[in-house]
C-alpha positions in Angstrom: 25.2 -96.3 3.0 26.1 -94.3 -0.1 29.5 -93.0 0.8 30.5 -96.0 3.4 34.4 -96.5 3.6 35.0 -93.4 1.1 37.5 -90.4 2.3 35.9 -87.1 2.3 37.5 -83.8 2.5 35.4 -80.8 3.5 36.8 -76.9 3.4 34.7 -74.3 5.4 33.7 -77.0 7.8 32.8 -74.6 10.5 30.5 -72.6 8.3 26.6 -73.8 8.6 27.0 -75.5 5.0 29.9 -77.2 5.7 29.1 -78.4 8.7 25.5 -79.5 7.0 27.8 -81.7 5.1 29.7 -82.9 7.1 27.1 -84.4 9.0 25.5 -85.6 5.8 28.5 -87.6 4.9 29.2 -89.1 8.1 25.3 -90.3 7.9 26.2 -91.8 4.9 29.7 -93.6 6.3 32.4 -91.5 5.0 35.3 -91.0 6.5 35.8 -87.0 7.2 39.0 -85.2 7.3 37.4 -81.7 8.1 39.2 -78.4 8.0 38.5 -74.5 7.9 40.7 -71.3 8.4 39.8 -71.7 12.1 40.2 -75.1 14.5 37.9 -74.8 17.3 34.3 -74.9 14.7 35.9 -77.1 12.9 36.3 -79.3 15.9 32.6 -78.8 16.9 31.7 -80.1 14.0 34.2 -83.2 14.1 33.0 -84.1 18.1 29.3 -84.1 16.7 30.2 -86.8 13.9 32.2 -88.7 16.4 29.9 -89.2 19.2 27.2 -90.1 16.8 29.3 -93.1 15.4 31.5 -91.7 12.7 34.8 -91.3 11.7 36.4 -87.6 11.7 39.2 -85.7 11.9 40.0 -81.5 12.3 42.8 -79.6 11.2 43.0 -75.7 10.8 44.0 -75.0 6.8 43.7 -71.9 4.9 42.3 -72.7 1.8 43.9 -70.0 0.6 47.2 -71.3 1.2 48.3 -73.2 -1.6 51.0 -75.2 0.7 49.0 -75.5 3.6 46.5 -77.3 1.0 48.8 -79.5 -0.2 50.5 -80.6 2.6 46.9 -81.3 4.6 45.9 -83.5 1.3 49.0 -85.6 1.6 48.7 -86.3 5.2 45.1 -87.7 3.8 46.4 -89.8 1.4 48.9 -91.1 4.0 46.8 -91.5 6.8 43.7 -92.9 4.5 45.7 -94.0 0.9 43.4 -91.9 -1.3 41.0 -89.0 -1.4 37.0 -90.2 -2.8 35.3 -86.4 -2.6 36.8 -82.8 -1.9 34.1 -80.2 -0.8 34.5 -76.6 -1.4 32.1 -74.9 1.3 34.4 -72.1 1.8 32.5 -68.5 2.7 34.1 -65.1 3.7 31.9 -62.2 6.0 29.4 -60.6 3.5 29.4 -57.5 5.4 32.3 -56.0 3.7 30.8 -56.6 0.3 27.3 -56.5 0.6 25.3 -53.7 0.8 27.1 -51.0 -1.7 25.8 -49.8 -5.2 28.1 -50.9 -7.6 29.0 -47.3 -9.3 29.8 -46.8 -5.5 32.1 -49.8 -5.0 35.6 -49.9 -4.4 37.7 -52.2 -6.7 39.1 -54.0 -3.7 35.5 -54.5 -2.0 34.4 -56.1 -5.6 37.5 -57.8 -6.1 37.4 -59.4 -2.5 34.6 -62.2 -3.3 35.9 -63.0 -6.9 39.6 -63.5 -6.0 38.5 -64.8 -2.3 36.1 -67.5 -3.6 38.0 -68.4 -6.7 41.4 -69.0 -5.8 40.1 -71.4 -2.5 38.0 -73.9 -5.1 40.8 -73.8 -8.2 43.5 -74.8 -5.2 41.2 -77.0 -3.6 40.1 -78.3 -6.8 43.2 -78.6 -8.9 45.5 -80.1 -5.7 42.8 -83.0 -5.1 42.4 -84.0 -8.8 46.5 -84.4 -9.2 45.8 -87.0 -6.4 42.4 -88.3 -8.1 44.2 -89.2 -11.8 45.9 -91.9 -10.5 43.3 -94.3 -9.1 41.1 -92.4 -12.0 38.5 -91.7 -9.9 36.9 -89.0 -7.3 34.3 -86.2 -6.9 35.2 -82.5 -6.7 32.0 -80.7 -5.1 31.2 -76.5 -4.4 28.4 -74.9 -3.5 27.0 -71.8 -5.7 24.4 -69.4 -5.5 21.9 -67.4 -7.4 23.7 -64.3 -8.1 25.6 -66.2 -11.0 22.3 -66.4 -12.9 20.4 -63.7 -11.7 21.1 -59.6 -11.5 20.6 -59.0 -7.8 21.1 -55.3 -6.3 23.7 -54.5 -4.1 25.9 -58.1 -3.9 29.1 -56.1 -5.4 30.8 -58.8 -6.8 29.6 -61.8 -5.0 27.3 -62.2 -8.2 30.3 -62.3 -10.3 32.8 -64.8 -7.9 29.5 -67.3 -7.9 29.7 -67.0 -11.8 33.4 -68.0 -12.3 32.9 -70.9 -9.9 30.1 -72.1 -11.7 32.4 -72.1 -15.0 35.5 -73.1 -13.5 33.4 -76.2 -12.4 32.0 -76.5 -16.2 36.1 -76.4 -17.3 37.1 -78.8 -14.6 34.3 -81.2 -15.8 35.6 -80.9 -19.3 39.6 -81.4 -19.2 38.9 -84.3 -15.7 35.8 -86.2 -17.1 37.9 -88.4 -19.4 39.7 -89.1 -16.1 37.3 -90.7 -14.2 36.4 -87.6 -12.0 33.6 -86.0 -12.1 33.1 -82.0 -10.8 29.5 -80.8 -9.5 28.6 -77.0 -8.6 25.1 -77.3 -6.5 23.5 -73.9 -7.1 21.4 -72.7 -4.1 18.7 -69.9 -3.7 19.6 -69.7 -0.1 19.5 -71.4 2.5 18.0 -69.8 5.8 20.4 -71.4 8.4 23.7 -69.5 6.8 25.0 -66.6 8.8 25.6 -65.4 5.4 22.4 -65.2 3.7 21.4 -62.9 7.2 24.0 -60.7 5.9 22.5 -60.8 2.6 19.3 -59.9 4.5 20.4 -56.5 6.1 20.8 -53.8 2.9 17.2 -55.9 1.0 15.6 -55.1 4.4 16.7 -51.3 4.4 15.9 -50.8 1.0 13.0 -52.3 0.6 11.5 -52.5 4.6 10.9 -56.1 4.1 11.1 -59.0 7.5 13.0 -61.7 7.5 10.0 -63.9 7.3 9.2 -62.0 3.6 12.8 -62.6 2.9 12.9 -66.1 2.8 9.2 -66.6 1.1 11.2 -64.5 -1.3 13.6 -66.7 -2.1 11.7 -69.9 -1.5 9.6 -68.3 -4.5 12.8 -68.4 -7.1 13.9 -65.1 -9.1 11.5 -62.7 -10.9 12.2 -61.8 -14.8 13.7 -58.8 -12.9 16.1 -60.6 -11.0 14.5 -59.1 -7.3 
Protein backbone atom coordinates (compact mmCIF):
# COMPACT_ATOMS: atom_id res chain seq x y z
CA UNK A 1 0.00 0.00 0.00
CA UNK A 2 1.66 3.18 -1.30
CA UNK A 3 0.46 5.75 1.22
CA UNK A 4 -0.04 3.14 4.32
CA UNK A 5 0.26 4.93 7.81
CA UNK A 6 0.81 8.51 5.93
CA UNK A 7 -1.63 11.63 6.97
CA UNK A 8 -3.49 13.04 4.15
CA UNK A 9 -5.32 16.24 4.00
CA UNK A 10 -7.85 16.74 1.30
CA UNK A 11 -9.70 20.36 0.60
CA UNK A 12 -12.94 20.19 -1.65
CA UNK A 13 -13.63 16.69 -0.34
CA UNK A 14 -17.29 16.86 -1.22
CA UNK A 15 -16.64 17.85 -4.76
CA UNK A 16 -16.50 14.54 -7.31
CA UNK A 17 -12.49 15.05 -7.52
CA UNK A 18 -12.06 15.24 -4.07
CA UNK A 19 -13.93 12.72 -3.13
CA UNK A 20 -12.20 10.49 -6.12
CA UNK A 21 -9.27 11.10 -3.89
CA UNK A 22 -10.24 10.56 -1.07
CA UNK A 23 -11.19 7.17 -1.79
CA UNK A 24 -7.96 6.68 -3.74
CA UNK A 25 -5.92 7.38 -0.71
CA UNK A 26 -7.83 5.46 1.73
CA UNK A 27 -7.27 2.41 -0.98
CA UNK A 28 -3.86 3.06 -0.62
CA UNK A 29 -3.83 3.20 3.53
CA UNK A 30 -3.69 6.76 4.34
CA UNK A 31 -5.05 8.18 6.98
CA UNK A 32 -7.73 11.06 5.84
CA UNK A 33 -8.53 14.16 7.55
CA UNK A 34 -11.13 15.41 4.98
CA UNK A 35 -12.65 18.82 4.84
CA UNK A 36 -14.76 21.29 2.47
CA UNK A 37 -16.69 24.64 2.88
CA UNK A 38 -19.71 22.36 3.71
CA UNK A 39 -19.87 19.15 6.41
CA UNK A 40 -22.55 16.98 5.38
CA UNK A 41 -20.55 15.82 1.59
CA UNK A 42 -17.75 15.93 3.33
CA UNK A 43 -19.08 13.38 5.65
CA UNK A 44 -20.49 11.19 2.81
CA UNK A 45 -17.40 10.91 1.65
CA UNK A 46 -15.65 10.11 5.21
CA UNK A 47 -18.69 7.14 6.01
CA UNK A 48 -17.76 5.62 2.55
CA UNK A 49 -13.82 5.27 3.50
CA UNK A 50 -14.81 4.11 6.89
CA UNK A 51 -17.09 1.37 6.27
CA UNK A 52 -14.82 0.07 3.60
CA UNK A 53 -11.89 -0.26 6.27
CA UNK A 54 -10.17 3.07 6.37
CA UNK A 55 -9.35 5.66 8.56
CA UNK A 56 -11.14 9.19 8.11
CA UNK A 57 -12.16 12.10 9.67
CA UNK A 58 -14.66 15.35 8.51
CA UNK A 59 -14.52 18.85 9.47
CA UNK A 60 -16.21 21.83 7.67
CA UNK A 61 -13.12 24.49 6.74
CA UNK A 62 -13.21 27.31 4.39
CA UNK A 63 -10.24 27.19 2.55
CA UNK A 64 -10.51 30.45 2.13
CA UNK A 65 -10.13 31.24 5.62
CA UNK A 66 -6.75 31.58 6.45
CA UNK A 67 -7.46 30.86 10.38
CA UNK A 68 -9.81 28.32 9.93
CA UNK A 69 -6.87 26.68 7.77
CA UNK A 70 -4.55 26.87 10.26
CA UNK A 71 -6.22 25.98 13.20
CA UNK A 72 -7.79 22.56 11.28
CA UNK A 73 -3.91 21.73 10.31
CA UNK A 74 -2.82 21.96 13.93
CA UNK A 75 -5.55 19.84 15.28
CA UNK A 76 -3.83 17.28 12.48
CA UNK A 77 -0.66 17.54 13.62
CA UNK A 78 -1.95 17.02 17.22
CA UNK A 79 -4.20 14.40 16.70
CA UNK A 80 -1.80 12.54 14.00
CA UNK A 81 1.96 14.35 14.86
CA UNK A 82 2.55 15.44 11.26
CA UNK A 83 1.01 16.16 7.92
CA UNK A 84 2.50 13.52 4.74
CA UNK A 85 0.18 15.13 1.62
CA UNK A 86 -2.20 18.28 1.46
CA UNK A 87 -4.64 18.12 -1.59
CA UNK A 88 -6.01 21.10 -3.14
CA UNK A 89 -9.37 19.90 -4.94
CA UNK A 90 -11.09 23.08 -4.17
CA UNK A 91 -13.88 24.17 -7.07
CA UNK A 92 -16.44 27.06 -6.99
CA UNK A 93 -20.00 26.92 -9.29
CA UNK A 94 -18.99 27.61 -12.92
CA UNK A 95 -22.17 29.04 -13.73
CA UNK A 96 -21.41 32.46 -12.67
CA UNK A 97 -18.30 32.55 -14.74
CA UNK A 98 -18.83 30.50 -17.58
CA UNK A 99 -20.60 31.30 -20.42
CA UNK A 100 -19.81 35.23 -21.08
CA UNK A 101 -17.52 36.66 -23.98
CA UNK A 102 -14.82 38.19 -22.46
CA UNK A 103 -15.20 41.99 -23.94
CA UNK A 104 -18.57 41.25 -22.18
CA UNK A 105 -17.30 40.22 -18.71
CA UNK A 106 -17.52 41.97 -15.69
CA UNK A 107 -14.17 42.48 -13.70
CA UNK A 108 -15.67 40.76 -10.68
CA UNK A 109 -17.11 37.66 -12.74
CA UNK A 110 -13.31 37.40 -14.19
CA UNK A 111 -11.78 38.15 -11.02
CA UNK A 112 -13.98 35.48 -9.15
CA UNK A 113 -12.02 32.14 -10.38
CA UNK A 114 -8.49 33.85 -10.25
CA UNK A 115 -8.72 35.23 -6.66
CA UNK A 116 -11.23 32.25 -5.67
CA UNK A 117 -8.81 29.42 -6.79
CA UNK A 118 -5.61 31.13 -5.96
CA UNK A 119 -5.90 32.34 -2.57
CA UNK A 120 -7.50 28.57 -1.36
CA UNK A 121 -4.09 26.57 -2.85
CA UNK A 122 -1.30 29.52 -1.76
CA UNK A 123 -3.15 29.19 2.03
CA UNK A 124 -3.52 25.61 1.70
CA UNK A 125 -0.17 25.32 0.33
CA UNK A 126 1.95 27.72 2.25
CA UNK A 127 0.22 26.77 5.85
CA UNK A 128 1.06 22.92 5.25
CA UNK A 129 4.72 23.42 4.09
CA UNK A 130 5.53 25.66 7.48
CA UNK A 131 4.48 22.29 9.13
CA UNK A 132 6.33 20.09 6.34
CA UNK A 133 10.10 21.94 6.88
CA UNK A 134 10.50 20.53 10.02
CA UNK A 135 10.46 16.77 9.50
CA UNK A 136 11.71 17.95 5.85
CA UNK A 137 9.46 16.14 4.16
CA UNK A 138 5.74 16.05 2.47
CA UNK A 139 3.67 16.41 -0.82
CA UNK A 140 1.64 19.47 -1.66
CA UNK A 141 -0.91 18.26 -4.50
CA UNK A 142 -3.76 20.48 -6.90
CA UNK A 143 -5.59 19.69 -9.63
CA UNK A 144 -5.46 21.94 -12.95
CA UNK A 145 -7.04 22.06 -16.13
CA UNK A 146 -6.67 22.83 -19.77
CA UNK A 147 -7.56 26.34 -19.98
CA UNK A 148 -4.01 27.21 -18.53
CA UNK A 149 -2.52 25.96 -21.81
CA UNK A 150 -5.07 26.31 -24.21
CA UNK A 151 -7.30 29.51 -25.45
CA UNK A 152 -10.87 28.19 -24.79
CA UNK A 153 -14.04 30.50 -25.63
CA UNK A 154 -16.13 31.65 -23.08
CA UNK A 155 -14.21 30.31 -19.58
CA UNK A 156 -13.86 34.18 -18.43
CA UNK A 157 -11.10 33.85 -16.28
CA UNK A 158 -11.18 30.29 -15.24
CA UNK A 159 -8.37 29.91 -18.05
CA UNK A 160 -6.33 32.48 -16.34
CA UNK A 161 -6.91 31.16 -12.26
CA UNK A 162 -5.75 27.48 -13.75
CA UNK A 163 -2.59 29.32 -15.17
CA UNK A 164 -1.41 31.02 -11.85
CA UNK A 165 -1.96 27.64 -10.09
CA UNK A 166 0.02 25.94 -12.43
CA UNK A 167 2.96 28.57 -11.70
CA UNK A 168 2.43 29.03 -8.17
CA UNK A 169 3.00 25.20 -8.14
CA UNK A 170 6.30 25.71 -10.40
CA UNK A 171 7.44 28.59 -7.52
CA UNK A 172 6.46 26.35 -4.68
CA UNK A 173 8.55 23.52 -6.19
CA UNK A 174 11.50 25.84 -6.56
CA UNK A 175 11.88 27.78 -3.06
CA UNK A 176 10.48 23.90 -1.02
CA UNK A 177 12.41 21.32 -3.13
CA UNK A 178 15.71 21.91 -1.30
CA UNK A 179 13.38 21.15 1.74
CA UNK A 180 12.45 17.78 1.16
CA UNK A 181 8.86 18.67 -0.23
CA UNK A 182 7.93 18.22 -3.26
CA UNK A 183 4.73 20.25 -5.09
CA UNK A 184 2.75 18.57 -8.09
CA UNK A 185 -0.06 20.30 -10.30
CA UNK A 186 -1.94 17.23 -12.22
CA UNK A 187 -3.38 19.00 -15.36
CA UNK A 188 -6.72 17.45 -16.51
CA UNK A 189 -8.62 17.66 -19.90
CA UNK A 190 -11.77 16.96 -17.98
CA UNK A 191 -13.06 14.61 -16.32
CA UNK A 192 -16.80 13.57 -17.11
CA UNK A 193 -17.99 12.80 -13.48
CA UNK A 194 -17.46 16.69 -12.27
CA UNK A 195 -20.54 18.73 -11.87
CA UNK A 196 -18.27 21.29 -13.14
CA UNK A 197 -17.13 20.21 -16.41
CA UNK A 198 -21.38 19.89 -17.11
CA UNK A 199 -21.32 23.48 -16.41
CA UNK A 200 -18.57 23.85 -18.80
CA UNK A 201 -20.83 21.91 -21.09
CA UNK A 202 -23.89 24.29 -21.26
CA UNK A 203 -22.66 27.72 -23.28
CA UNK A 204 -20.14 24.92 -25.88
CA UNK A 205 -23.55 23.15 -26.41
CA UNK A 206 -25.47 26.54 -27.22
CA UNK A 207 -22.98 27.77 -29.38
CA UNK A 208 -22.04 25.16 -31.16
CA UNK A 209 -25.36 22.63 -30.90
CA UNK A 210 -23.12 19.90 -29.85
CA UNK A 211 -24.41 16.61 -27.19
CA UNK A 212 -22.92 15.79 -24.32
CA UNK A 213 -21.70 12.54 -25.85
CA UNK A 214 -19.65 14.90 -28.62
CA UNK A 215 -18.47 16.85 -25.67
CA UNK A 216 -16.54 14.42 -24.07
CA UNK A 217 -15.11 12.61 -27.47
CA UNK A 218 -14.04 16.29 -27.63
CA UNK A 219 -12.03 16.41 -24.99
CA UNK A 220 -11.04 12.78 -24.80
CA UNK A 221 -9.49 13.89 -28.29
CA UNK A 222 -7.01 16.66 -26.55
CA UNK A 223 -6.90 20.48 -27.87
CA UNK A 224 -6.89 21.57 -31.61
CA UNK A 225 -3.96 24.10 -32.79
CA UNK A 226 -7.06 26.33 -32.31
CA UNK A 227 -7.56 25.75 -28.88
CA UNK A 228 -11.65 24.40 -29.53
Amino acid sequence: MMLKDKVAVIYGTGGAIGGAVARAFAAEGAKLFLTGRYLAPVEVVAKEVISAGGSAEAAEVDALDEQAVDKHLQSVIDTAGRVDISFNAVGIPDTTILGVPLVELDVEQFSLPVATYTRSYFLTARLAARRMVAKRSGVIMTVTALHSRTGIPLVGGYGPAMAAKEALTRDLSAELAPQGIRVVGLPTTGMPETGTLKEAFEPRAKASGMTWEQFQELLAAGPTRDGS
